[in-house]
C-alpha positions in Angstrom: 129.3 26.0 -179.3 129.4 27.6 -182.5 126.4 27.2 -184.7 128.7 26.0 -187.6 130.2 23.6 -185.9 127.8 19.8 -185.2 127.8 18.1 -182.0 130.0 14.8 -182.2 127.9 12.7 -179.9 131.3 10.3 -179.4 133.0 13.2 -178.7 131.0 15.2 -176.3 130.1 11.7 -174.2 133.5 11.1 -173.6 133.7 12.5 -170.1 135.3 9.4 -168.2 137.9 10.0 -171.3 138.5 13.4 -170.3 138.6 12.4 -166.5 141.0 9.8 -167.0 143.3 12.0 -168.6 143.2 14.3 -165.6 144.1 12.0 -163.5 147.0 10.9 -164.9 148.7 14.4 -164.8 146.4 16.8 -162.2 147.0 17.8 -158.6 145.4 14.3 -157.1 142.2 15.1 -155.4 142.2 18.1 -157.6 139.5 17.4 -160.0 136.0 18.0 -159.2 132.4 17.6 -161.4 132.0 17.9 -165.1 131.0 21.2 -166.0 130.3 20.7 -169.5 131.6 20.4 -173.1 131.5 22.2 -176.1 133.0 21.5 -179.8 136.3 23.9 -180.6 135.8 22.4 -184.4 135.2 19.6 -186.6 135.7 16.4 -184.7 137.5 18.5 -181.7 135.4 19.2 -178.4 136.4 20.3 -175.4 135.8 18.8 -171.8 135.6 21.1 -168.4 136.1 20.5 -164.8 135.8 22.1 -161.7 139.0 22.8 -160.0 139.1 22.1 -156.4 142.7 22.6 -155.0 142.4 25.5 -152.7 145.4 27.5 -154.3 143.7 27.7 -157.7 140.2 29.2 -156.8 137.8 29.9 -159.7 139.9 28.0 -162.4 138.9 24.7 -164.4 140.7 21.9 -165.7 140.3 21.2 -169.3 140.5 18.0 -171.8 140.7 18.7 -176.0 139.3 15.5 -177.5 139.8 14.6 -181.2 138.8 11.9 -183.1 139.8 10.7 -186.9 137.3 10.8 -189.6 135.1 7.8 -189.4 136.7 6.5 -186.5 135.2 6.2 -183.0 138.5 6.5 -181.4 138.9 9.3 -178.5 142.1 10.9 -178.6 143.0 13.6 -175.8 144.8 16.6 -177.3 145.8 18.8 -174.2 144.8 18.8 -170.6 145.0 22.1 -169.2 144.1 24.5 -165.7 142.5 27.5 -167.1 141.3 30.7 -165.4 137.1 31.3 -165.3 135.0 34.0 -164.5 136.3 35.1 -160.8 139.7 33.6 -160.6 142.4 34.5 -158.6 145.3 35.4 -160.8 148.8 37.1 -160.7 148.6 41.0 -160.9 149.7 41.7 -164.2 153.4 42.4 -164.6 155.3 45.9 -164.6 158.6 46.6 -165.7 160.6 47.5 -162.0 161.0 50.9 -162.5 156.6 51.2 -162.8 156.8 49.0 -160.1 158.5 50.9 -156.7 155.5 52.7 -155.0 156.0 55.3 -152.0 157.8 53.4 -149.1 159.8 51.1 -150.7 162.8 52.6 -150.8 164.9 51.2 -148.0 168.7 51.7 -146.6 171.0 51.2 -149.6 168.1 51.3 -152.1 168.7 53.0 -155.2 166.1 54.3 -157.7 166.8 54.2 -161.6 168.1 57.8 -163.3 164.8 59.1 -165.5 166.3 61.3 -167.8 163.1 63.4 -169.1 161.5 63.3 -165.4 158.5 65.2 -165.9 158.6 66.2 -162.5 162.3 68.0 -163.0 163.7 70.6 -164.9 167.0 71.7 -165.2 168.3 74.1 -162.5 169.1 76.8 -165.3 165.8 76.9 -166.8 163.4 79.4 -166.3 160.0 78.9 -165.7 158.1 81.7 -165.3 157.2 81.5 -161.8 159.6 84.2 -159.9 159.7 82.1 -156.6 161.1 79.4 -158.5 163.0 81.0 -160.9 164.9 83.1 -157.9 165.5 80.1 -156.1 166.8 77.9 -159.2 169.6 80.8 -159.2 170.8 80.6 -156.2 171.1 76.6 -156.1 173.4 76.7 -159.4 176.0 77.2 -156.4 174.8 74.1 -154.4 175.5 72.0 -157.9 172.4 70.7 -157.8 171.2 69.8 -162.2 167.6 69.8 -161.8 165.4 71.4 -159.4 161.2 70.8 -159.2 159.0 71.7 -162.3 155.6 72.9 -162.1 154.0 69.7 -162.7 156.3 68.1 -160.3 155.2 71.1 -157.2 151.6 70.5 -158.3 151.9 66.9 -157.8 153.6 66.8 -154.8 151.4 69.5 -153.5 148.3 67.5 -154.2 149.5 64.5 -152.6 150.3 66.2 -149.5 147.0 68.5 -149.7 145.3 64.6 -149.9 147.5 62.7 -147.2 147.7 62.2 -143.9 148.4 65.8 -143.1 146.0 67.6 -145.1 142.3 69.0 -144.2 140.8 66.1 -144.3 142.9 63.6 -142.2 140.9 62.1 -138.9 143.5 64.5 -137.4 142.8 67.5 -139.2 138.3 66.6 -139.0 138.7 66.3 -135.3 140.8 69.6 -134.5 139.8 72.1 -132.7 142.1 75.0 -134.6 143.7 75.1 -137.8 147.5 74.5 -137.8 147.6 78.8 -139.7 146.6 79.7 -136.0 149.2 77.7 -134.2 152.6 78.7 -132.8 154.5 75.6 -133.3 153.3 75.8 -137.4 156.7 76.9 -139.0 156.2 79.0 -142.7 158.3 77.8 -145.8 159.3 79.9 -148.3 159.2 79.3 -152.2 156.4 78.7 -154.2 154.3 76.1 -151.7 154.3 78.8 -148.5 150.8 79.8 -148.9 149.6 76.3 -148.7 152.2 74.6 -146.5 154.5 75.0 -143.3 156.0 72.7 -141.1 155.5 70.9 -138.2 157.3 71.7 -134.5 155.2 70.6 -132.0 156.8 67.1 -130.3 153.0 66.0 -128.8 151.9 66.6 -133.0 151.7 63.1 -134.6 152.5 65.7 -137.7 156.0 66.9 -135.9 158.5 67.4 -138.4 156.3 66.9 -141.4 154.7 69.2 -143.8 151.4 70.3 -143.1 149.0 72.3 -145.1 147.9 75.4 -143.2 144.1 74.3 -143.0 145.4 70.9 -141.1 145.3 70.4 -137.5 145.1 67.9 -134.4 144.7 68.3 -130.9 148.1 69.5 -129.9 147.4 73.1 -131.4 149.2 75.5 -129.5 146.4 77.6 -128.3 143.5 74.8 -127.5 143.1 73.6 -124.1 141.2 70.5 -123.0 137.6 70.7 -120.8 139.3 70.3 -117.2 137.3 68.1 -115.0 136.1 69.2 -111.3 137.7 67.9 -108.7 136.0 65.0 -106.7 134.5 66.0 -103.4 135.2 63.8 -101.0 133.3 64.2 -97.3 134.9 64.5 -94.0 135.2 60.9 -92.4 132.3 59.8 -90.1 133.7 58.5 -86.7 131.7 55.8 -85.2 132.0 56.2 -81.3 129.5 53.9 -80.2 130.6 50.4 -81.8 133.2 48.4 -80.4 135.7 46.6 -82.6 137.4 43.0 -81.0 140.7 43.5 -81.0 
């Protein structure tokens, strides 16, 4: 309550008021204790309640009471369901094209043109990396307009360095090689080879994906697994002596 503002003693002890009020337009059953009150202004308080329907943890129901000048007459203002400290609300809203994350693209899906992609230059333009530059060239035949810029490899190279098939995947912690040493690790060519290859190995959960050399998992080509002995079994005893009822 601020300090300017005096307590209305008819205002702030009119919590059946308040409830009354609520129970004419909340969720029934949906009103729980007074929480308190506190004056918004001159001869306007404001009444709070606990909220107790289970889809609106966290949040209170509130009553604005007014009163005229020398009158002892309660009016209600508002009643409304407002969010405390701790309650659940609606992730705050992005435009669709902010909103697609990796994954939900599906069959017929289409994602919106970005015209200054960060992540693309245009096939012509030089960038001063001769790997990419060279390889720009030669895809002005295959039509293609834009072709990766070097923010766009480093991003994509982080992600992958962090993802699943990077050094430190379960996969790649548990291994007993690195996937540089294996023979089903297939090199790229362009600017990425001397971080990345490719996958071949069918038993890899990795097959067909890229893979930074410093990965690995169990199906490297050159590991082998500790081979059990083979169980002894003794030569059968024949008991000769004991008779068996037939």
């Amino acid at each position: 309550m601020s300090a300017a503002v005096k307590a209305d003693p008819t205002l702030m002890q009119a919590t059946e008021v308040a409830r009354t009020a609520l129970d004419e337009s909340a969720e029934v059953g949906s009103v729980g204790a007074h929480l308190g009150a506190r004056m918004l202004g001159e001869r306007l308080a404001l009444h709070s309640f606990a909220c107790t329907a289970a889809a609106y943890p966290g949040w209170v129901w509130t009553v604005s009471l007014a009163r005229a000048p020398r009158s002892k007459t309660v009016t209600v203002c508002e009643t409304a369901l407002l969010p405390a400290d701790g309650a659940l609300l609606a992730p705050e809203w992005l435009p669709y094209a902010d909103r697609l994350a990796p994954g939900d693209i599906g069959p017929g899906d289409v994602t919106p043109y970005v015209e200054d992609d960060p992540l693309l230059v245009a096939g012509f333009e030089a960038t001063g990396d001769e790997d990419v530059d060279a390889m720009a060239l030669w895809e002005l035949g295959l039509g293609r307009v834009r072709v990766l810029s070097a923010q766009g490899r480093a991003d994509a190279a982080q992600r992958w360095y962090d993802g699943a098939h990077g050094p430190s995947s379960p996969f790649a912690v548990n291994a007993p090689a690195r996937c540089a040493s294996c023979g089903f690790f297939v090199p790229i060519a362009g600017a990425l080879r001397s971080m990345f290859g490719l996958c071949a190995s069918e038993w890899s959960p990795s097959d067909g994906t890229v893979v930074s050399i410093d990965h690995g998992c169990g199906a490297h080509s050159e590991a082998d697994m500790d081979r059990p002995a083979a169980e002894q079994i003794p030569a059968p005893i024949v008991d000769e002596l004991r008779l068996e009822r037939l």
